[in-house]
N, C-alpha and C positions, 0 to 999 in steps of 0.2 A: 314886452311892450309892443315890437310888432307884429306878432302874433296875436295880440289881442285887436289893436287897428286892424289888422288882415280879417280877423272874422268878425270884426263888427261893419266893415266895407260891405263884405258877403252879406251879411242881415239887412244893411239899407239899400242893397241892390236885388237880395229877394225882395224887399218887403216892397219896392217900386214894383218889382212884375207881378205880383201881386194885386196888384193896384185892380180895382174892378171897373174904373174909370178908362174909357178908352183913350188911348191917346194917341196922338195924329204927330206924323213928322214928315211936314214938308220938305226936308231935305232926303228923306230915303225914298217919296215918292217922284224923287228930279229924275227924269230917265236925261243921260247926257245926251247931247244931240251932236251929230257929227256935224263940223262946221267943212261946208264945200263952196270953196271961191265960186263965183260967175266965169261960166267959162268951162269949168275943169271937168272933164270927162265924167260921169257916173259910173264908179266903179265899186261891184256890190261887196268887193274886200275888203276894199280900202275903208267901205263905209262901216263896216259890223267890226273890222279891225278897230276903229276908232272908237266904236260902241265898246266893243269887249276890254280893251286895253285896262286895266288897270294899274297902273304904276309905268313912269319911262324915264329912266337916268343916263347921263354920259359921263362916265369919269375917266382921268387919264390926259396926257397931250403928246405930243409928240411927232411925227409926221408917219406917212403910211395912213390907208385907208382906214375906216372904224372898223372896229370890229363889232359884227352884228349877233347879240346874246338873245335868246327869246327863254323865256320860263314857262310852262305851261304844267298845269296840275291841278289838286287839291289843296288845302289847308296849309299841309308840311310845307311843302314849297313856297306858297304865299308867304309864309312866316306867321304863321298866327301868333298875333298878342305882341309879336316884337315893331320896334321901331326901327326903319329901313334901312340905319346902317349896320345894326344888328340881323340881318336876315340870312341864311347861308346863301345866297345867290349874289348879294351884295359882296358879301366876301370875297365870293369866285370873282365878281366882277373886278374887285379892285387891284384882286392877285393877277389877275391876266393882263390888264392894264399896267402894272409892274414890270412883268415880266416880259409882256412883247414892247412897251412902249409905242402902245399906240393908245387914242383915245378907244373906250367898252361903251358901246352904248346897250343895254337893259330895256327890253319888252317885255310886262310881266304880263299875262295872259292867267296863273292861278291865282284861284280863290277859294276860299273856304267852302267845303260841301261837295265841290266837283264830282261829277261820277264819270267814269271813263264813256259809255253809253248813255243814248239818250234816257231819260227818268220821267214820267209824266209829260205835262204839254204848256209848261207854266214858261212865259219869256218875263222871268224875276232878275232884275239886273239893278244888282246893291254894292253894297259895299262890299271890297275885300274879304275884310275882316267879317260878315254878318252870312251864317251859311246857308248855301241855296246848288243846288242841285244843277242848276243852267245859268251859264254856260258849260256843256259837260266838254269833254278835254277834246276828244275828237272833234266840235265844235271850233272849240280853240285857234287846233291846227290849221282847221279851214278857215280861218278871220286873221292869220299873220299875212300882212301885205310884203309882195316884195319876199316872196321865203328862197328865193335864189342868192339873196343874199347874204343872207344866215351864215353865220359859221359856227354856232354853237345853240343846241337845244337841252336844256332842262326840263324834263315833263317825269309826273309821276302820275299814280292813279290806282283804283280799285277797290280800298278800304271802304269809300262810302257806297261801294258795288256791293259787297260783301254787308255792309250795312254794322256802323260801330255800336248800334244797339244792341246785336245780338252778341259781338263777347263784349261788352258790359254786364250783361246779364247775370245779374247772379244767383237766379234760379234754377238752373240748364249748365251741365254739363258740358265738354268741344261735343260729346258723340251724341245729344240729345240737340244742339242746337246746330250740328253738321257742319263745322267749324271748318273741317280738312276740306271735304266736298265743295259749299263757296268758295273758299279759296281757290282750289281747283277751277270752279268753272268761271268766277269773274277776275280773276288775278292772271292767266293764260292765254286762252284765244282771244277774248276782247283787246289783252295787251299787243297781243301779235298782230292783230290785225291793225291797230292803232300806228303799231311803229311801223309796218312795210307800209303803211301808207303814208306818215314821215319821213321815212326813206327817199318815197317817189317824191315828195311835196318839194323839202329842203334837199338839192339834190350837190351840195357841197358841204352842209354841216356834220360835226360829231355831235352824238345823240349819248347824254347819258342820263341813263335810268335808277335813282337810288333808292332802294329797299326803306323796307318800315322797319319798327323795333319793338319790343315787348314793351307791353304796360303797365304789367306788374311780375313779381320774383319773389323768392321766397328772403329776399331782401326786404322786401315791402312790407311797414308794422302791422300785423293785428290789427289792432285797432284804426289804424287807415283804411285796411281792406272793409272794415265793419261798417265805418262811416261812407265808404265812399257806397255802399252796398244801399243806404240805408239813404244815399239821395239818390242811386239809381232810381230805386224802386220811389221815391217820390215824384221824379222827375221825368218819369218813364211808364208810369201809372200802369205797371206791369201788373197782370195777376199771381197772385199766388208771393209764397216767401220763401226761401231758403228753409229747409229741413230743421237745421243749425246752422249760426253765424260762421261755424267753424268751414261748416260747407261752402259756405259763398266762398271765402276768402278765397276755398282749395280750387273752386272752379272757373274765378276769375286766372288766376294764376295757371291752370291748366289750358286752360283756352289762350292768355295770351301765350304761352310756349309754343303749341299748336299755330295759331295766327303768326306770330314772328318766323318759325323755321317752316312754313306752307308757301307762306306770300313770300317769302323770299325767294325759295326755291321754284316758283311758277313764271314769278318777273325773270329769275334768269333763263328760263327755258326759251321764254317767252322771245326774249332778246335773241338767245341763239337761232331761234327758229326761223325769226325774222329776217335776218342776216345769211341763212341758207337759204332762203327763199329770192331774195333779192340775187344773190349771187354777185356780192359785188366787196369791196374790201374791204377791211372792218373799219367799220367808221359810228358804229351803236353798241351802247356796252354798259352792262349794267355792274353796279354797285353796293355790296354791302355795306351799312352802316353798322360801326359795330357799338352795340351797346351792350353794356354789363347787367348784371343782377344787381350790382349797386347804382346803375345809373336809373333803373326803374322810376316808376312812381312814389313817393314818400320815403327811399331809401337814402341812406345816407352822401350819396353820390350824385344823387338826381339829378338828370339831365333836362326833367319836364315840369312843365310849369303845375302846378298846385290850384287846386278848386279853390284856395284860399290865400293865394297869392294875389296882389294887383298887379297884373301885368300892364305893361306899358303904356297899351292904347285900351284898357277897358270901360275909360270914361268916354272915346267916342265910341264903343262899339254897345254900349249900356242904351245910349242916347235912340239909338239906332234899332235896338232891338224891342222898345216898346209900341212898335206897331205889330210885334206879333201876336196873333189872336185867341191866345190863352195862357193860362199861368204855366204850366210846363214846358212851352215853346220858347217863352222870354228867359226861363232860369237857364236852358240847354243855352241861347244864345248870350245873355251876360255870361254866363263860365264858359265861352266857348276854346278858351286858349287853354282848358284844364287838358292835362297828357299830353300836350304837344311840345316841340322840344324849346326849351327856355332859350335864352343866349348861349349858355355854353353847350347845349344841345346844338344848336345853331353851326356854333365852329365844329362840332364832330361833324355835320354832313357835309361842310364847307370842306373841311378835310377828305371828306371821300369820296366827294366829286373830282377835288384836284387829284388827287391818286390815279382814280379813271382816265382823267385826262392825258397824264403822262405816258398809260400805257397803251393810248393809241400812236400810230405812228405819225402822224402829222402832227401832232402837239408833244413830242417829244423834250424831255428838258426838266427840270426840277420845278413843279411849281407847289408842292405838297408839305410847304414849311406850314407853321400854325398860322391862321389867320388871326389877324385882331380886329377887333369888332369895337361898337362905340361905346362899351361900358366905361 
């Protein structure tokens, strides 16, 4: 029964973007205005900080000064599709809050679509949840007001450098659509260059950097890999088709193995190199996420949300996505939380950032119990 609801959600939410009627949404065209008392200095940080900010919470009490979190990224990090106490940054928040007793307060800066470099010349400033390319991440970092006060950064990046169109693909091969090589060249130097200039920016924070995961496994059914094949190529208006269905399957599953064990191994280079360069004590450090063949896409363990799941917030991120300006644009943005990690995906990165955490040496201490989230 919900599996029937679930795809029949999916079919009134194609059949809206669909719609050949354009439709206007005055709320996704509000660009937020920074509010500045009379009086108060112009300061052009403080201002595009208050532009960019997307989310800001304090939790916690206790005395001692706050402690200052900023989040910066793409999607994963925003928490795509989850609700805010579900997000793994929420988690960290609430653990360190715990654990030092002091009040966390939370500056989310990711959002969905982020590219670690600038991408085109568009100043598109939406919602969290609805993906757009700008603000890209180094952006970000230059819009945190106040980063001397920071004592902890969140930031991830790359995948939408690499571009997740191309291992969706299930035309193309890793070696036909040069799977290893993007990775290589936007998952390394843009990252390094990114963090030594975080380094200089936040000049008291610990920096951690968490890894992607695979998309699919040979955990993932048949028939999922077929369907999901079968709305790329809808929704993606790619030329050309798979050989054999059999083929997609094998080359999505190839490419993502390739994509998970490349970008993992580039972000930590990435990190190390940065932290040679700086020459200063380790205080940036990256983390794998570990994900299984059953925590895949449609495997029995899945960690990531489902094309054909309702996730949490997709009734305002629906509302939101029909001012884009054609039918393939709308369907990529109503399923934009499909492969991203659910809630219990959520607590695995929540878990492996506090891991990281511990084994810096100024945040020494146990804080890598399981988090609980608002399910």
């Amino acid at each position: 029964m919900r599996r029937f609801r679930n795809l029949f959600l999916v079919a009134v939410l194609t059949a809206a973007a669909c719609s050949a009627v354009p439709v206007s949404n005055p709320i996704a065209k509000r660009v937020p205005q920074p509010s500045i008392a009379p009086g108060e200095r112009w300061d052009p940080v403080l201002v595009c900080g208050k532009i960019f900010q997307r989310y800001e919470s304090t939790v916690g009490s206790g005395e001692g000064p706050v402690f200052e979190m900023v989040v910066m990224g793409d999607s994963v990090l925003w928490g795509q599709g989850l609700l805010e106490d579900q997000k793994a940054s929420t988690l960290v928040q609430h653990r360190l809050a715990e654990k030092y007793g002091r009040p966390v307060r939370k500056r989310v800066y990711a959002h969905s679509g982020a590219t670690v470099t600038e991408s085109g010349n568009h100043l598109n400033i939406t919602h969290g949840e609805v993906p757009s390319t700008f603000p890209h991440v180094a952006l970000q970092a230059e819009c945190v007001p106040n980063p001397e006060k920071v004592d902890l950064v969140l930031v991830n990046g790359c995948i939408n450098d690499v571009n997740a169109t191309i291992l969706f693909d299930p035309t193309t091969d890793p070696e036909e659509s040069r799977v290893e090589k993007l990775c290589e060249e936007k998952c390394r130097e843009p990252i390094r260059s990114l963090l030594t200039r975080i380094e200089k920016r936040f000049p008291k924070a610990s920096i951690v950097v968490p890894g992607y995961y695979p998309f699919f496994s040979e955990r993932t059914p048949g028939m999922t890999l077929r369907f999901v094949s079968r709305l790329f190529l809808l929704m993606a208006k790619t030329e050309g088709e798979p050989h054999r269905w059999r083929d997609s399957g094998d080359n999505m599953i190839r490419k993502s193995t390739v994509w998970h064990k490349v970008s993992d191994k580039m972000l930590r280079e990435a990190v190390e190199e940065s932290s040679r360069e700086e020459n200063i004590p380790r205080r940036v450090i990256f983390t794998p996420v570990p994900f299984f063949p059953e925590n895949t896409y449609g495997a029995p363990g899945s960690l990531l949300w489902g094309v054909t799941e309702h996730d949490n917030v997709a009734l305002s991120r629906w509302w939101k996505c029909l001012d884009r300006p054609n039918v393939p644009e709308r369907m990529r943005c109503i399923n934009a939380s499909a492969f991203h990690p659910n809630s219990n995906g959520a607590i695995r990165y929540a878990e492996a950032i506090l891991r990281a955490l511990e084994s810096l040496p100024e945040r020494s201490g146990k804080l890598s119990e399981t988090p609980k989230n608002g399910n």
